[in-house]
N, C-alpha and C positions, 0 to 999 in steps of 0.2 A: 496585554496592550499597554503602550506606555503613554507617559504625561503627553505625547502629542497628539495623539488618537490614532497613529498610523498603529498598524497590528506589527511584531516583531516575528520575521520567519526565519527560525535560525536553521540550518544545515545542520542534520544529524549524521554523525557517523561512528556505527559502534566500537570502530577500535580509537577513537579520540575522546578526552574526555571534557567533558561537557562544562560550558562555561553561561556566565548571567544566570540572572532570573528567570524568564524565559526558557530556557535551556535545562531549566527543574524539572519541572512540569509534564505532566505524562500526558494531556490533551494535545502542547502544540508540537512536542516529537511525535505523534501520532498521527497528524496530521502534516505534517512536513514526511516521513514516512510513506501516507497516503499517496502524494503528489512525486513519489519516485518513478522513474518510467524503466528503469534495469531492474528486470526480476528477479535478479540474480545480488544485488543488492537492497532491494526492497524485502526479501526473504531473510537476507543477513541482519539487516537493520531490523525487522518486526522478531528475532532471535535474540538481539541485545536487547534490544525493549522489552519485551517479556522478560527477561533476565534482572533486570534492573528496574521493574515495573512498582517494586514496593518502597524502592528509595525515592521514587519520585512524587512530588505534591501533588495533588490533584484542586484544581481551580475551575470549579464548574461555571461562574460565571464571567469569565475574560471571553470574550466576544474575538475567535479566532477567523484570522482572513488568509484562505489558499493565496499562494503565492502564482499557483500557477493550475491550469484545468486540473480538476477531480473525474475521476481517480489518475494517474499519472499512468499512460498507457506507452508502450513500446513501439517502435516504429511498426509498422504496417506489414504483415507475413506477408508473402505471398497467397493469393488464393487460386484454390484450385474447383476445379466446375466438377459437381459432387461425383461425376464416374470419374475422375483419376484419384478420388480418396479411396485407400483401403479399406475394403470391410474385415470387419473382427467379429469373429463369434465370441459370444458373452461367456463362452466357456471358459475361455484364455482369460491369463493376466490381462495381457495387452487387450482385450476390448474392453474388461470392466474399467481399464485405465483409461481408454478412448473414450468410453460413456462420462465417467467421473470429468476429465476433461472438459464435454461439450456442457455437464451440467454446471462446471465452472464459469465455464464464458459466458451461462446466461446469466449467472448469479451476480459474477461480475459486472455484465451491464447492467445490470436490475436494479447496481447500487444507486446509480445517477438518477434512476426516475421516483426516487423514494424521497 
């Protein structure tokens, strides 16, 4: 947070390198991260960040403010009415991946209400 009180949300991105104060710190890339809605670079980004996780300060009390809704969700899949999902037997890859999946998405939302 700087001298004005507004909280500083910088854009991370793992193949750029990092600049400010701000920009050290391994809470507010963690949370600017958080707030990515491409899973495909919110994956990439939480790869650098763990990569680079020990060169970064840690400031337990800067009082960090999302820039935009938590967690940073993707646009909206299609849904389908539960007989046009396919079933998998738990025997297969593909269902324990389907299971894994669905225990994803609860865990997922389950962050918001904690």
């Amino acid at each position: 947070m700087g001298n004005s009180g507004k909280a500083i949300i910088l854009r991370m991105h793992p193949d750029l390198p990092c600049a400010g104060e701000q920009a050290l710190e391994l809470r507010s890339q963690a949370l600017t991260l958080l707030q990515e809605c491409d899973p495909l670079a919110k994956a990439s980004a939480a790869r650098a960040l763990l990569a680079r996780r020990d060169a970064l300060a840690l400031d337990t009390t800067a009082m960090l403010q999302p820039a935009g809704p938590l967690p940073g969700r993707p646009a909206r899949p299609l849904l389908l009415p539960a007989l046009r999902v396919p079933q998998r037997s738990m025997a297969s890859p593909e269902g324990r991946a389907s299971l894994l999946h669905a225990i994803a998405h609860i865990e997922f939302n389950a962050i918001k209400y904690v």
